[in-house]
Each structure stands twice: as C-alpha cells, then as structure tokens.
N, C-alpha and C positions, 0 to 999 in steps of 0.2 A: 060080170062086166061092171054092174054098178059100184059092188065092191072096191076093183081095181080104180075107178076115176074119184072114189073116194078115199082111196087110200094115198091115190098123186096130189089130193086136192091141201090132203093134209102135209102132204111133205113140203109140196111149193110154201103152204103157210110158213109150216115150220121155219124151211131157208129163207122166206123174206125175213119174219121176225127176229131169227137168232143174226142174219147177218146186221140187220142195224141195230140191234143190240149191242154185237160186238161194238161195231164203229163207233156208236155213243161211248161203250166204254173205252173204247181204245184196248182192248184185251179180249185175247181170242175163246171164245166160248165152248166148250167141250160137247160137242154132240156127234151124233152116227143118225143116219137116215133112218138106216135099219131099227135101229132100236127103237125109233118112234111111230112105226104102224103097226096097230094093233087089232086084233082080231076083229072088231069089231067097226074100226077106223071113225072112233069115239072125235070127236071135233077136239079142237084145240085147247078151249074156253072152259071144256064140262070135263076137263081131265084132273084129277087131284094133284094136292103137294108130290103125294110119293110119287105119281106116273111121271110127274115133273123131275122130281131127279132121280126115276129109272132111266130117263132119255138123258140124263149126264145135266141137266138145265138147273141153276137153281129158280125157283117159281119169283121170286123177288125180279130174276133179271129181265122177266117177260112183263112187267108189269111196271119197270122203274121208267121213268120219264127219261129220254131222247137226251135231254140237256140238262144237267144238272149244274151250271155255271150260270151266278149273276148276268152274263153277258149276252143270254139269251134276247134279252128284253130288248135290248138295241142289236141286233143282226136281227137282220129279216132278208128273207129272199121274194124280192120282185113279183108281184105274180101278171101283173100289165101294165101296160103306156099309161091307164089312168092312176095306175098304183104309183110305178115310180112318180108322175108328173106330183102326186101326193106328198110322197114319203121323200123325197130324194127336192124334187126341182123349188118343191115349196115349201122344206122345210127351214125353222127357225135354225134348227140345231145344224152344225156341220157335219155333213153324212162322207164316208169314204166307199165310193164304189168299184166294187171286183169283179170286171168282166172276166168268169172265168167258162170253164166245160167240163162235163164228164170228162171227159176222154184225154186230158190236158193234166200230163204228171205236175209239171210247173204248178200248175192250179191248187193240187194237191197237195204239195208242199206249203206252197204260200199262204193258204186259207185258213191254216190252225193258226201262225204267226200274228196275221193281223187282226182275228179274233180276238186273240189275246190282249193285244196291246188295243184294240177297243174295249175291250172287258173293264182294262185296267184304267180306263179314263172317266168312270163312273158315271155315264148319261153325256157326260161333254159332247160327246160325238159317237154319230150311230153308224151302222155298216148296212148296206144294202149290196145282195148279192143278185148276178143278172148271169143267168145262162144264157151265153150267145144262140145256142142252137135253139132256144125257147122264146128268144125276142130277139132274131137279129134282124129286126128294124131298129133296134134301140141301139144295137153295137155299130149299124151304118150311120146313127144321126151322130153319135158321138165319136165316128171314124175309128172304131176299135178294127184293126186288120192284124192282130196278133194277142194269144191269152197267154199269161193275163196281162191285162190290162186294168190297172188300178187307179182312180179318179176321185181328189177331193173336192168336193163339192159344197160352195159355201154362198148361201145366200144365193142360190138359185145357178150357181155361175163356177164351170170348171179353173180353178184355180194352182191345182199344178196336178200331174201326170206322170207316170212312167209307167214301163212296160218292163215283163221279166220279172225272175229272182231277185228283190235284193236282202242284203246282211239285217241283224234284228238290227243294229245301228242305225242303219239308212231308211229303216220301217220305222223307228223309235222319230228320227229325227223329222220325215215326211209327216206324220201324227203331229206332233209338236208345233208345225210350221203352219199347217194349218187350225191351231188351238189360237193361233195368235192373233 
C-alpha cells in the first residue's frame, strides 16, 4: 500500500512538472506514466541524467526556468487588493490589465499576444494579470462582466478598455495609445 501511494505521488509530480514544462516551452514533451515508476518509487529530485531520459525527459527541461523571455520582469500576476492597489493603481509606469480565467479560451489566445507586445516595449509599460475567479472583488470594482477584459491603466486611472479578441494591429495600436 505504501508503495502504491508512493508510486501515484511520483506520477502526479511528474504530470505537474512535465506539463508546465511543456507550456513554458510551447512544445510538447515526450513522456509515458508508465515508464516513470520504478521499483523502488525513487522521488523525482534523487533520480539521475540517465533515469531522466529512460522516462523520455531531457534533465535540462526539468530544471529550466518557467520563462525565459525579457518580458518576465514586467508581467506579473496579481496576487491581492493590496498588490494590485501597489503594482497597478500606484504605479508610475503605465500598467495594461488582463482580466482574464482559466477556463476562458479567448483568454488563452489573447495572453501570449499581449505579452509580447509588452515585452517588446522594454520597461515602458508593465502587464498585470488578474484571475476573475481569484479576486472577483477586483473584476466587480472595475465592472469586468465579460474575459477578457483588458484595461490601460495610467497614473492611477483607467484610460481606455475593451473587451474580446482583437487583431495584433488593434493590440499594437491600444499599447501605443496609451505610451502617449
């Protein structure tokens, strides 16, 4: 019995780690459950290079950082009222906020987009990310009733909005309008 919950304990690890592994890289990672319980149900940490790619893994991709783009620095995800009212309401810098959700394909789409094009504006302007179902006291004071919902925010004070998909044009050009 102890075996077996140690052997699920290792698998659950495993599929956390290899799936936001993939996600960070964007490319899908080669593994089997099966291949990763071993007799012993050896922890994840104390497993060598080679047991690393008997399980299909290579050992670098468990150990590479989450984000490997400049743009890390400026997106940040919310984690409370006193955070945003920090990072977002008192900021000097112009922040663009993405109410968005797990659960919310739109969201999904939209989120690599405008990472980007905050990446690419070098510190000009940062990104705070707000899960409705994680603070939605924050999504009722800002009236979000539909994700996503994306919010420039400048000098304390929402200055333009929209809601939905849009074209990189129309994200390129919302960036810029608020730069100004």
């Amino acid at each position: 019995m102890k075996q077996r919950s140690s052997e699920m304990a290792l698998r659950v690890f495993l599929q956390r780690s290899l799936s936001a592994s993939a996600k960070a890289l964007s490319a899908p990672v080669p593994f089997s459950l099966s291949s990763a319980v071993y007799k012993n149900a050896t922890p994840v940490w104390r497993l060598s290079t080679a047991a690393y790619y008997r399980c299909g893994i290579h050992a670098a991709t468990l150990s590479r950082p989450l984000s490997t783009s400049s743009a890390s620095s400026v997106i940040f995800n919310v984690q409370d009222d006193e955070d945003f009212q920090e990072r977002v309401t008192n900021s000097a810098t112009p922040v663009i906020v993405d109410f968005h959700a797990e659960w919310c394909g739109p969201c999904k789409m939209l989120a690599p987009r405008l990472e980007k094009l905050v990446g690419q504006q070098n510190g000009k302007v940062v990104m705070a990310k707000v899960d409705i179902d994680d603070h939605t006291d924050l999504a009722l004071q800002y009236q979000v009733s539909a994700v996503p919902t994306v919010m420039a925010v400048k000098d304390g004070k929402v200055v333009d909005k929209f809601v939905g998909l849009k074209e990189e044009d129309q994200l390129e050009a919302f960036v810029k309008k608020l730069l100004c």
